[in-house]
C-alpha positions, 0 to 999 in steps of 0.5 A: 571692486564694483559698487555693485557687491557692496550695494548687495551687502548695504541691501541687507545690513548696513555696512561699516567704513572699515568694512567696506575698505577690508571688502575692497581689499581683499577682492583684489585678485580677479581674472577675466573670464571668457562666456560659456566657460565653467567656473566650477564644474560638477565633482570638483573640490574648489580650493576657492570663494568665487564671487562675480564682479561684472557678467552674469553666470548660472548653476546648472546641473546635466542630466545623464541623457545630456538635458540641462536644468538652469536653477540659479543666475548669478548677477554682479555681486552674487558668490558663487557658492559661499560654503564650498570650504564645507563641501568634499565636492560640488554637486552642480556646475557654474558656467558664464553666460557672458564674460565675466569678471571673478573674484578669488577669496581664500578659505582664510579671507571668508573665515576672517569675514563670518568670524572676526566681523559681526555685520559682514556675517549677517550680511552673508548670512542674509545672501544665503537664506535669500539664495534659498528663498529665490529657490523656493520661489522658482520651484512655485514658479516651474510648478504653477505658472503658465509658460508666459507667467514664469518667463515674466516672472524671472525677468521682474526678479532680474530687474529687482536684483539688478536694481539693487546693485545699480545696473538697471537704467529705467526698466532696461538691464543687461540679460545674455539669455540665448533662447536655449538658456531660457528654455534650459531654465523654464523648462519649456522646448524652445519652440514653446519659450519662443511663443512665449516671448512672442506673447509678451513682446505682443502684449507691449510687456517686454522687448529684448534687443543686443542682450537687453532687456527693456521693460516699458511698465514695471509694476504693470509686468510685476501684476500681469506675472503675480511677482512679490519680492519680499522673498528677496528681502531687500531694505528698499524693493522698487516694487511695492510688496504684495502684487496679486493681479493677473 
């Protein structure tokens, strides 16, 4: 397994030597998956836990005029939905944006995880209640920030989460965004998140080249975007907690 998931967990409650060579074990059944393929489709009843290895996915919902709303991206480490054995049905759709590597964990393997080992269930726990923070925070984001601010907004989340599992090199991550996924997310035509990016690139805040990202000053874009992480409850942020400048 990547170090990428067991970082994740560590982030939040740390973890044993027996649990992390039971949570190696059991994320031995992966498959390959090929970019913009659905994972998990609207309506379906998975008989499995998915969890993304390496790659970056999205949950997105399809409006029936054919309009697409991205809510969520998934980084390395991130379940795709830990609580589908509770669902009849799944009530949004998860697709790859890259290619992506995918764990299979059985109904059997996470009831072992929540109920016969404590700090693995705290930690999942904790991934759950930050999957709803983040929602909050991207429902102020669409509500209350100019197009430039909540662009920059999500690229200061990315980078935080990507530091957090280790695959940030100096402001720089991998970000397969196309534009029409961007404008998909933001809520904006492509038109107006093309000008957007146009503004930040102008700006010296970001620039973006062969699906990467380089942020040339971090705390300077987290400020320019009004970007706090506590609500990713990370044990070490690299940002300091309460930027509010503009």
């Amino acid at each position: 397994m990547p170090n990428a998931f067991l970082r994740k967990l560590d982030s939040f409650e740390p973890l044993h030597p027996d649990d992390r060579d039971w949570l190696k074990s059991i994320s031995s059944r992966t498959r390959e998956v090929d970019a913009d393929i659905d994972l998990i489709s609207e309506g379906d009843n998975p008989e499995n836990v998915l969890l993304i290895l390496a790659g970056f996915a999205m949950r997105y919902k399809v409006t029936s005029d054919g309009r697409r709303h991205i809510f969520a991206y998934l980084i390395p480490g991130d379940f795709c939905d830990l609580h589908v054995a509770l669902l009849k049905k799944m009530d949004h759709s998860i697709a790859t944006l890259s290619p992506c590597r995918v764990a299979y964990l059985s109904p059997g393997t996470i009831l072992e995880l929540t109920e016969r080992r404590p700090s693995l269930a705290r930690a999942l726990w904790m991934c759950s209640l930050v999957d709803e923070a983040t929602l909050r925070e991207w429902l102020v984001n669409l509500g209350q920030r100019s197009a430039p601010h909540r662009i920059s907004h999500l690229f200061c989340e990315l980078h935080e989460r990507m530091k957090a599992v280790g695959l940030t090199d100096d402001g720089s991550f991998e970000l397969p965004l196309t534009q029409a996924e961007l404008s998909d997310t933001m809520g904006l035509s492509i038109v107006h998140a093309n000008r957007s990016l146009k503004e930040l690139r102008e700006a010296g805040l970001v620039s973006l080249k062969n699906e990467r990202i380089v942020i040339p000053n971090v705390r300077r874009l987290a400020e320019y975007s009004d970007f706090d992480p506590s609500y990713l409850h990370l044990r070490w942020p690299a940002l300091a907690h309460g930027s509010r400048q503009r």
